[in-house]
N, C-alpha and C positions, 0 to 999 in steps of 0.2 A: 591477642585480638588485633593491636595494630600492627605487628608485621604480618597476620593474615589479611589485613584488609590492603599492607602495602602489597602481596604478593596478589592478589586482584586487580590492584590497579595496575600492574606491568606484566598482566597476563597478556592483552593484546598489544604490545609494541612491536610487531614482525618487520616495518620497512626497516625502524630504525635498527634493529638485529640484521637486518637481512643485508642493507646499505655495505660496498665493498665488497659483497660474494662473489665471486665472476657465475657468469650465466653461460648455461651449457649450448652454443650457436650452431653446434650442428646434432640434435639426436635423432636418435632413430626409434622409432614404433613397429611394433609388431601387430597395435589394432588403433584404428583410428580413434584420436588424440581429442577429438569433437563431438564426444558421442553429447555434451552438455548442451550444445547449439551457440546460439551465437545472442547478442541484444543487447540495446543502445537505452541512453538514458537522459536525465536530467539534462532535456536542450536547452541553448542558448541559441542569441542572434546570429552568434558566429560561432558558436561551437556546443559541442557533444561528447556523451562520453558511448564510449566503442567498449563490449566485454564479451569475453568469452571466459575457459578453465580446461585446463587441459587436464583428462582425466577417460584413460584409455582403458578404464576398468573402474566405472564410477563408483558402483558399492564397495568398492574395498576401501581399508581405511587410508590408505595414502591414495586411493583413487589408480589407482596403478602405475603411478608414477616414480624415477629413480629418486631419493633423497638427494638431490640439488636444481635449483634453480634452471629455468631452460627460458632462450633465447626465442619471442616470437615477431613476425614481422606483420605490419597489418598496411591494408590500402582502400583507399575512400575515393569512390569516381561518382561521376556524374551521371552512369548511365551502369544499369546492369549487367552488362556484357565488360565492363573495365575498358572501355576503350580510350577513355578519358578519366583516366587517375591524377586526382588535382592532391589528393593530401598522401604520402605514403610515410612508415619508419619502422622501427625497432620497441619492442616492450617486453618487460621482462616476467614472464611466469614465476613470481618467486615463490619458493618454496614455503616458507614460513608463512604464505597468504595462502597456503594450497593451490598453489600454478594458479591462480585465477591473475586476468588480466585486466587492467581499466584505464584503457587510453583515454587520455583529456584532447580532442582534437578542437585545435583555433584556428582562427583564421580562416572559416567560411564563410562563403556569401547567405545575408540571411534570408528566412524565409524558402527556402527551397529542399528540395529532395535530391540525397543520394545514399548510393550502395555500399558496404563495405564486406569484408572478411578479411580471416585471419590464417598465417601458415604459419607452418611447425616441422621441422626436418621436411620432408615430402609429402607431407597433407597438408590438405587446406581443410577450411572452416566450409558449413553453407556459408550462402550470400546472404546478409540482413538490408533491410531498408531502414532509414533513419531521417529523420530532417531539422532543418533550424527554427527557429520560431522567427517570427517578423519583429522588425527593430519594435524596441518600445514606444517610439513615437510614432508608427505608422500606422494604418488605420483598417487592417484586415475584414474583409467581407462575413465572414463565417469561421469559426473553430467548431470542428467535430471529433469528440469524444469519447471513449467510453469506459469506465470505472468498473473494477470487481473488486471481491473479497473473497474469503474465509475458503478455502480449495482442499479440503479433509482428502488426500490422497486416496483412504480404505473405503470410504463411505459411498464414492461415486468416481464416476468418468469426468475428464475436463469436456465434458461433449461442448459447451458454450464458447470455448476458445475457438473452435472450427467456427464459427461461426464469426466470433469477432475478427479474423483473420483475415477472413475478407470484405468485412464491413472500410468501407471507405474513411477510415480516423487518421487524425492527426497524431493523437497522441492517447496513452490510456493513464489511469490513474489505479494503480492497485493500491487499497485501503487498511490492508493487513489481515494477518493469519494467513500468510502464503504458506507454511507448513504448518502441521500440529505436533506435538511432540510425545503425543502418546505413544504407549506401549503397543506393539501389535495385539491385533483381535481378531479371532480367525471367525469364517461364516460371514465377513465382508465382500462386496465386491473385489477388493483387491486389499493388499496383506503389507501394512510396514516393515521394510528389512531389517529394524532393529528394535532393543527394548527403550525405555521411557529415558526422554535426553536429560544428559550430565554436563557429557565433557564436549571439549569441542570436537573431538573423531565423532561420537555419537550426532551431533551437528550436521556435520558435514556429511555423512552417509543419507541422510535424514533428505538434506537441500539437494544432493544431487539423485535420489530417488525421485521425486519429485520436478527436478530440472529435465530428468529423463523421456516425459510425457511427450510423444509430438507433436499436439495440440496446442501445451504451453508452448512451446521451444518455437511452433509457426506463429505464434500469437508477439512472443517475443520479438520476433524478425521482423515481424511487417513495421512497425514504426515503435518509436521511444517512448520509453516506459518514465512515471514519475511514482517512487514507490515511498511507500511507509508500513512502518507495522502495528499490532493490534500485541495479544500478549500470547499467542500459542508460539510465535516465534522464540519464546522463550518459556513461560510456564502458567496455565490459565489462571486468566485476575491478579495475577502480579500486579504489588503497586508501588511503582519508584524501586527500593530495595528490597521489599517485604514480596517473600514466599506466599503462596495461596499455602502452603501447608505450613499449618499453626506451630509456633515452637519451633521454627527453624531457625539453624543458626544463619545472622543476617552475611558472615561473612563467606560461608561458604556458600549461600545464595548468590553474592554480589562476584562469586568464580563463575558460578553457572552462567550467570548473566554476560561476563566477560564472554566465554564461551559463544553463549548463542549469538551477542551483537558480531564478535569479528566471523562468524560464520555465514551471518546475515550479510556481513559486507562484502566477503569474499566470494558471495553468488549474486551480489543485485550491481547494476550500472548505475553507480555512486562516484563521486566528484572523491579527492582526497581527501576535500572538509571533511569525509565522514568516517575519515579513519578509525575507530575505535579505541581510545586510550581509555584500557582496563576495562571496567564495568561503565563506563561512557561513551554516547557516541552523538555527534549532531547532526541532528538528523529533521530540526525541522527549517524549512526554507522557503524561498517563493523564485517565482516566476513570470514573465509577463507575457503573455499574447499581444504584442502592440499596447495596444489604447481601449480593445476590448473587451479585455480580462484579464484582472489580476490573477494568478495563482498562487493558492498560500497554502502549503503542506503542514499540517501541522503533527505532534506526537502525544499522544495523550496517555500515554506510558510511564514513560521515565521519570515522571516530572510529579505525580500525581501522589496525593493523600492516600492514605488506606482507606478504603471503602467502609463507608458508616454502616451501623449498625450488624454488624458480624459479614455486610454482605450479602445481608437477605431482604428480597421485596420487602419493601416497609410504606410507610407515610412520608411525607415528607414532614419530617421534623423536626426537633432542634438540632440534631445531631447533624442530618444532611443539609436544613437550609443554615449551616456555619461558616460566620466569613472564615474559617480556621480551613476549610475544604476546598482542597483545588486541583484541580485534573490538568492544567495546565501550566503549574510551578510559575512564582513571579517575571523572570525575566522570559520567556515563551510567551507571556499574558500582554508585557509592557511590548516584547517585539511584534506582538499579531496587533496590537492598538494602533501602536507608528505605523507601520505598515499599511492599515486599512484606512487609518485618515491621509495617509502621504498618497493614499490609491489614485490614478489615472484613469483608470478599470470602468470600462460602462458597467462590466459583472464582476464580482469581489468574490472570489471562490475558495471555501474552506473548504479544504478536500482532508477528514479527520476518520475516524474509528467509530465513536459511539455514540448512540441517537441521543442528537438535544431535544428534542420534542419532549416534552414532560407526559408523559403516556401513563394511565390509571388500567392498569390492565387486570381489573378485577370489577364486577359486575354488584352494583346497589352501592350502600353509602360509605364500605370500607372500600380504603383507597391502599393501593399496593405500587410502589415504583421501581426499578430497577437501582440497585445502589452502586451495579456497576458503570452505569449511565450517566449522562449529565445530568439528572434528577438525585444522583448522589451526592452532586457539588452545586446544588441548584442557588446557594446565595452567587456563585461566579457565573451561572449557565446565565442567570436575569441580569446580573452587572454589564457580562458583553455584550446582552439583547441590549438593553440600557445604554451603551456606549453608542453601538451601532443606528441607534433611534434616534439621538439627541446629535451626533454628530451628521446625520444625514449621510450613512454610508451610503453608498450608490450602490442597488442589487444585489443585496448579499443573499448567496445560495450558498446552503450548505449541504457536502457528500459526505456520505456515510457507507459505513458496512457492519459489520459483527454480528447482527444477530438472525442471519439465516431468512430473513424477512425481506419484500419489499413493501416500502414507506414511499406516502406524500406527507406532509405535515407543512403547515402553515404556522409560522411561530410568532407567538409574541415575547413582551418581555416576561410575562404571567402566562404558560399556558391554560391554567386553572380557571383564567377570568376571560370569556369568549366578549365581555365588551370593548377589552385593548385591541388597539388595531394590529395588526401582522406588519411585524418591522424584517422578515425574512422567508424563505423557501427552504426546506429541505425533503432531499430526495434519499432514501437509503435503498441500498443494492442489498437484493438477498446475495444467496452465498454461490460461489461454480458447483459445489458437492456434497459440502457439510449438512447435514440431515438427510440424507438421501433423497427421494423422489419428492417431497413433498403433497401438496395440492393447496387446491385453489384459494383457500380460505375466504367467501365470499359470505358466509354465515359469520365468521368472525369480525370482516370488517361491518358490519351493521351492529354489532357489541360493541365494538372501538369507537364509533363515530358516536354513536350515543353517549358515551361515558367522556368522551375526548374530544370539542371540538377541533383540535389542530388538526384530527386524522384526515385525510381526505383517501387516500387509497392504501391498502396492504394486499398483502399475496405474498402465498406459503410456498412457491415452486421455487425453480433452483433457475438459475441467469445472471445476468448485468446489465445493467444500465447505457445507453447509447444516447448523447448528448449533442446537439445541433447546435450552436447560440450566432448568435446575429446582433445588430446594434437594435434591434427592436424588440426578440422574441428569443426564448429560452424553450427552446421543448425537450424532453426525456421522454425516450422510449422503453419502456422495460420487456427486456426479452428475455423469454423463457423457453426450459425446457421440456418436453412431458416424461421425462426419465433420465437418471445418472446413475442406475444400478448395472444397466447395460451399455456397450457402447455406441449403439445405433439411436440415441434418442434424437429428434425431432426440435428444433428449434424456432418459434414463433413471437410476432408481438404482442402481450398481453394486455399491454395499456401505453396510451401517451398521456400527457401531460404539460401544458406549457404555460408559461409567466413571461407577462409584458414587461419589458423595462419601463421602471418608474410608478409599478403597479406591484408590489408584492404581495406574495401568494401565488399555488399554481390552480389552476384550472384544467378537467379535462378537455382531450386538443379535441 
């Protein structure tokens, strides 16, 4: 058992293997090297990260690439046409990362907009757009935003990203389950190239089927991605170490897990912090918009309790409200507290996975909650409501994804008791594709709202969320599609939404 669990944890160590390889500076292709596209990530004031993966035969299992390392060069201008290239240099597609690339570029001016791509022997990349965020003590007029989740590749079309792609944002926030890791199903819209993930080859076929969409891949480009995941990137309802399949052994879990995190890393525009050693990776973090939002990513995965009572809708009770349950492991819990009191933030932004709103989604006196939820860990969901109340957070909104739904919800520390007053906001994003087509659910939310005061809106279609915020007003837009079976579906807005600063809860706009 412990040299299984050490060969887990030195399953992802690639730089430190890979450090000293020479990189191959002149190769040659026979099909272009960029079929993945191009996308920028985690900004800073002065800096970004730049990714691409070279991989000129994406479904195969080395991608179609020679067993070593290749030499790439990349260039950051001011203006789309490259006419004024202020950052340029060398980065190495190493092999043992699967040729993927993750330039840390410093030394920008911040707050503004520029272009980048990337070359390879005699190709280039597309062009991406990327930009910095405004220093932390400055005092930006508006951040615009817009958040997704769960993207079930077979189930539906990215049709939503066309759409976000030319939506005027800043920056986007994916929520998790950017893949799922199912086994193909056929009589889908469209078909997974492989069976149920393992290893990391299974991974990586998996992320670059799915990188291959050019919806994602435009959605990608137009500005910087701030990402985290949910648990299809790895295996559904996994919790911390533990298998969703019963009786598994924990060690050769905590391989798979290695597995799917450096594959995860090797496709998202991730800083080095997020290297992956073994079956670990860090991944949750913040960011500032200036003086008018904090961003705080967090990971409600890695860190978290097995889900009470087998897993299944229940009550809340001893089991789930135990100070013993926590979806967010002690030190994740102690850094989102420092962090939200040290806030500058007119809006305090938990951008996480799973709906805090305590939701009874069962009709008359028996009460049913989801145990994958924060109503699984409901003694820590009301501690942080409780922290954030008594500390006088300033605006706390919380984003959500996972469960194919869209949410308003007004929280308190008790959602159970509609006489506490609302110490926060949360908006959750249905999913880009997962459950296919959906509908409206307009019968269901007048069920919810009765049984629930915190609901204030749901809807069952398929979309994301597009986010305004100002020093006054917060609004959410939720846009939807009317189809993701086909690829011509139709995109519209379904609902807004908005919360005053220094007033929480949202109201329709």
């Amino acid at each position: 058992m412990n040299r299984r669990l050490f060969l887990a944890t030195i399953a992802a160590l690639p730089t430190l293997a890979e450090r000293g390889s020479p990189a191959h500076s002149a190769p040659r292709f026979q099909e272009n090297p960029f079929t993945l596209g191009v996308a920028s990530g985690d900004p800073e004031a002065t800096g970004v990260v730049l990714w691409t993966k070279l991989a000129p035969s994406p479904l195969d299992p080395d991608g179609g690439m020679p067993p070593a390392s290749v030499e790439v060069t990349w260039e950051l201008a001011e203006d789309e046409s490259f006419a004024k290239i202020v950052k340029a240099g060398k980065a190495t597609a190493a092999r043992l990362l699967g040729h993927s690339v993750h330039v840390e570029v410093e030394g920008l001016a911040p707050d503004r907009w520029y272009w980048y791509r990337f070359h390879a022997g005699s190709a280039t990349s597309p062009v991406g757009r990327t930009r910095t965020l405004p220093t932390p003590d400055s005092s930006p007029e508006r951040l615009r935003f817009a958040f997704a989740s769960c993207q079930h590749y077979e189930t539906g079309y990215f049709t939503a990203y066309g759409q976000l792609a030319k939506d005027d944002l800043d920056l986007v926030f994916h929520l998790g389950d950017y893949i799922y890791e199912y086994a193909a199903v056929d009589s889908r819209p469209r078909r997974h190239a492989n069976p149920k993930l393992f290893t990391l080859t299974d991974y990586r076929i998996r992320y670059a089927q799915y990188r291959s969409d050019p919806l994602l891949q435009a959605a990608h480009a137009r500005c910087p991605w701030f990402v985290t995941w949910d648990d299809h990137e790895v295996e559904n309802n996994y919790a911390s170490e533990l298998s969703e399949r019963k009786g598994a052994d924990v060690a050769e879990f905590l391989i798979q897990r290695a597995n799917a995190y450096q594959a995860y890393y090797e496709f998202m525009p991730l800083r080095r912090r997020s290297i992956p050693r073994g079956p670990d990776m860090q991944l949750y973090r913040k960011a500032s918009f200036g003086t008018l939002a904090e961003l705080l990513i967090l990971d409600t995965r890695q860190y978290r309790s097995d889900q009470p009572n087998g897993d299944t809708a229940s009550p809340l009770n001893e089991a789930a409200l135990s100070p013993k349950q926590s979806m967010l492991g002690q030190s994740q819990r102690e850094w989102l507290q420092r962090a939200l009191k040290a806030s500058p933030g007119t809006w305090n932004v938990l951008a996480q996975q799973v709906m805090m709103g305590m939701v009874d989604r069962t009709v008359g006196p028996e009460q049913k909650y989801s145990m994958d939820q924060w109503p699984g860990y409901a003694y820590e969901r009301m501690a942080l409501a409780q922290f954030m109340a008594e500390e006088k957070i300033k605006n706390p909104v919380v984003l959500t994804g996972d469960i194919h739904t869209n949410w308003v919800n007004n929280l308190r520390v008790d959602d159970r008791k509609p006489e506490l007053p609302v110490v926060a906001t949360e908006f959750v994003g249905t999913s880009i594709s997962s459950g296919g087509n959906g509908s409206d659910g307009l019968a269901t939310l007048t069920t919810l709202r009765a049984e629930n005061p915190c609901v204030q809106f749901f809807n069952q279609q398929r979309g994301y969320v597009r986010c305004t915020v100002t020093k006054d007003t917060w609004q959410s837009d939720y846009l939807v599609v009317d189809q993701v079976s086909k690829p011509e579906g139709v995109v519209s807005k379904r609902a807004s939404f908005v919360v005053e600063a220094g007033k929480p809860g949202a109201k329709p706009a």
